[in-house]
N, C-alpha and C positions, 0 to 999 in steps of 0.2 A: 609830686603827685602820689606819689607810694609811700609816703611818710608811716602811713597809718599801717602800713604792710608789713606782717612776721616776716621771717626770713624764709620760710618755705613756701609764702605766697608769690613770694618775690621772684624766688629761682623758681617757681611756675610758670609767672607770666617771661622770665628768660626763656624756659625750654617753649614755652607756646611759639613764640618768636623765631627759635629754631626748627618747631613742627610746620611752622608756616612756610618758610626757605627750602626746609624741603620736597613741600608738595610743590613748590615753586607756585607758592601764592602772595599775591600783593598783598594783602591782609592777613591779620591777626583772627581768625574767624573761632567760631566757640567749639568746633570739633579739635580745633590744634587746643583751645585750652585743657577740654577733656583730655586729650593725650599726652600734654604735657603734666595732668596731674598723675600720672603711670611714671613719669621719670623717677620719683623721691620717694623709695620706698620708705622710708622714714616718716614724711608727711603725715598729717595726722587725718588726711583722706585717704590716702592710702591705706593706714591703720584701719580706718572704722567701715571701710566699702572695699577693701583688698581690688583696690582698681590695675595695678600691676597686672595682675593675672589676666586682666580682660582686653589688654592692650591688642592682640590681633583681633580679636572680635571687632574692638572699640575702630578699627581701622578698617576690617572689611562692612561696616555696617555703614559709617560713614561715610566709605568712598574715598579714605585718605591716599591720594596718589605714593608711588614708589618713590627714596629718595630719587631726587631731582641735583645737576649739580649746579647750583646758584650763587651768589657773590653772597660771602660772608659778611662784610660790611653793610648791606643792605639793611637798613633801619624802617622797619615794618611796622603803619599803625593799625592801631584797633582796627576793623571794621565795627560798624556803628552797634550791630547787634552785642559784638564783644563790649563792646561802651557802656552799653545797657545791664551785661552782664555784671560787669565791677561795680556798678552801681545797687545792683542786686544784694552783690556779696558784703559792701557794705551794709546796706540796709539789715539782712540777715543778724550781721554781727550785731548791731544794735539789737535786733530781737532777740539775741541768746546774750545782752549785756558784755559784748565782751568788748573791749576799746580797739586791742590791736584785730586786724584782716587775715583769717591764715585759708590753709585750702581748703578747709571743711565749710568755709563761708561761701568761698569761688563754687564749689561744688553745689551749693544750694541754688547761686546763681544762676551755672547751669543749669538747674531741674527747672529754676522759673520760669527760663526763657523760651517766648513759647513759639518764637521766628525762628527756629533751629531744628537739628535732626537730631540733637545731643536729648532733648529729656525722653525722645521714642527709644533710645538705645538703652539709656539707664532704666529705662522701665522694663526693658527684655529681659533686664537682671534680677528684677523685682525689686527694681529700689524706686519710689514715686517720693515725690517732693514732702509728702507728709509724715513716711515711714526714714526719712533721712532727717531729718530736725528734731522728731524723737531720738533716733541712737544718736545724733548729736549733744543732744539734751542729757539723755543718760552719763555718756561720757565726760559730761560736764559735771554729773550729780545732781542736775534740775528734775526736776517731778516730768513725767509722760504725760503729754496732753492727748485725749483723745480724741477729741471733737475738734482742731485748731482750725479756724480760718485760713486761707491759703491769702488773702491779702487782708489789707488793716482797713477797707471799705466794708468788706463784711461783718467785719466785729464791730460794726455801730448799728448794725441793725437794730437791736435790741433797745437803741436809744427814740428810733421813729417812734412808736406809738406815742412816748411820752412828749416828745415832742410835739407831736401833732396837737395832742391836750393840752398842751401850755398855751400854744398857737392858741385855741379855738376860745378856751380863755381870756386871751387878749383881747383879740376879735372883740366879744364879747362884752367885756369891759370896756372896749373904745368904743361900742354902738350905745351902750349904758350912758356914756359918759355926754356923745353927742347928746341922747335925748334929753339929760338933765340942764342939758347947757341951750337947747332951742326951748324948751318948756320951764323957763324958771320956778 
């Protein structure tokens, strides 16, 4: 399932799993993802959002319970919003071209998810889901978008009107076509 995953996405969703054990929660939920990306200072979300530093914020805002002491073998899955999340983080990657998954992906994930308390926190930081894909972007050496769609339904807007004209055309031609075919 994590094939596509770098190695610091990987040991994120480890520590999420151990952020989860400790609030003594049966799920994987998206506040342990956010806090598990504070573990890797290294991480290349950590790098570009120095999320380390915000790690008691990141805990009193969310309500992350004090360690709990729970069984370490405990194999914790997703909850379903986390589900959504990974599903995000891939998507993301595909949008910045990149094949493998790391946590600058996860981290977008987060900001999308909108069943969550994770993108009201990041936003207290000033980081919103559209100013995070740009310093993504930059870091990558990609050109800054400034007007970007936040999903890929919106960037087809531009194709309705012509659509509609192709439509009406049609249309058009098919009633053309009846009357030539009833009126020999």
């Amino acid at each position: 399932m994590f094939e596509r995953y770098r190695q610091d996405a990987r040991r994120a969703i480890f520590f999420s799993r151990w952020e989860a054990q400790q609030s003594g929660s049966v799920y994987i939920e998206p506040e342990h993802l956010l806090l598990s990306l504070t573990h890797d200072a290294d991480s290349k979300a950590n790098q570009l959002f120095a999320l380390s530093s915000h790690t008691d914020n990141f805990r009193s805002q969310l309500k992350s319970h004090p360690p709990a002491k729970t069984s370490k073998s405990v194999d914790l899955p997703l909850s379903n919003t986390s589900k959504r999340i990974l599903a995000y983080a891939a998507q993301e990657a595909d949008r910045l071209a990149s094949k493998p998954i790391g946590t600058e992906h996860l981290f977008l994930g987060l900001l999308r998810e909108n069943k969550s308390d994770v993108p009201e926190a990041l936003t207290a930081m000033g980081i919103s889901l559209h100013s995070a894909r740009n310093r993504i972007r930059e870091a990558q050496g990609l050109p800054i978008l400034n007007d970007e769609p936040d999903d890929k339904e919106t960037s087809l807007r531009p194709l309705r009107p012509f659509a509609a004209f192709v439509l009406l055309i049609l249309v058009l031609l098919l009633i053309y076509l009846l009357i030539r075919l009833v009126n020999p």
